[in-house]
N, C-alpha and C positions, 0 to 999 in steps of 0.2 A: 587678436592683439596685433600681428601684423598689420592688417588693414587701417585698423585705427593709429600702428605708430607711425606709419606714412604720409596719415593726412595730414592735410592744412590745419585741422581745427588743432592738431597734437601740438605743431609748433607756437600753437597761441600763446598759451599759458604753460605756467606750474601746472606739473600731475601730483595731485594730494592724493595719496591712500590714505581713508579711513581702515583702521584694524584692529581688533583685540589686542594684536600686541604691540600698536604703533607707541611711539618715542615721547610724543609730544599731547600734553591734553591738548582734547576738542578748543576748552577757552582761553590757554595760553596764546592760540597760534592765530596770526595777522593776517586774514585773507587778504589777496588783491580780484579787483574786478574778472578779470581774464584766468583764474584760477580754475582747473576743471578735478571736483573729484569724483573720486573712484572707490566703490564698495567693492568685497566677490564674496564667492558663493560662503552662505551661510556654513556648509558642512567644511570646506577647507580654505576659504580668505584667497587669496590669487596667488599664481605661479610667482617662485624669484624672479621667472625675467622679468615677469612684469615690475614686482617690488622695487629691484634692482634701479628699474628707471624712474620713479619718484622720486620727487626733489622733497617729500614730507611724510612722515607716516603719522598720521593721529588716531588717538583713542579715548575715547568718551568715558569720561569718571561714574562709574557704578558702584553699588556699596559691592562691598568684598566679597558677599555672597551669592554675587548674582554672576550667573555664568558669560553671560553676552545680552546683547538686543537685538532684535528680529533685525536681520538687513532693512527693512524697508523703514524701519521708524528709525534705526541708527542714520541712513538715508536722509531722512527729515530730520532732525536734529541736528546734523551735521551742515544742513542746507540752509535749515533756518541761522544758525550762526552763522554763518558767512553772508546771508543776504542784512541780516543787522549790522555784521560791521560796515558793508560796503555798502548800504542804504537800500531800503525796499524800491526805492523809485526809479533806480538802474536798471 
């Protein structure tokens, strides 16, 4: 986390946390091009500090039964929305 809040690529964009218990659905919220998100570990989701410093938390609508999504398709899902809103061709 260090390393990555130092870099260059960090101050590009928004840090979007995808999370079980983020704020916002996956289809309410307005990606921008330079957006970078961020999944964590399936068994505990990311450190606060990490949290802390996202400007968004979002959480993908499942029926009520369903416990979570594998990271890696929550991943894809979350990707493929935001490359629709901001256009495949970017």
């Amino acid at each position: 986390w260090k390393t990555f809040s130092e870099s260059p690529a960090r101050e590009e964009g928004r840090l979007i946390l995808l999370s079980t218990g983020g704020a916002i659905p996956l289809y309410d919220f307005n990606f921008h091009p330079s957006d970078l998100v961020m999944v964590g570990r399936e068994s505990a989701g990311v450190p606060k500090e990490v949290s802390d410093h996202c400007e968004a938390s979002l959480r993908i609508p499942i029926a009520a039964a369903a416990r979570s999504l594998n990271v890696a398709v929550a991943g894809a899902v979350a990707l493929s929305e935001a490359r629709r809103q901001i256009g495949w061709e970017t």
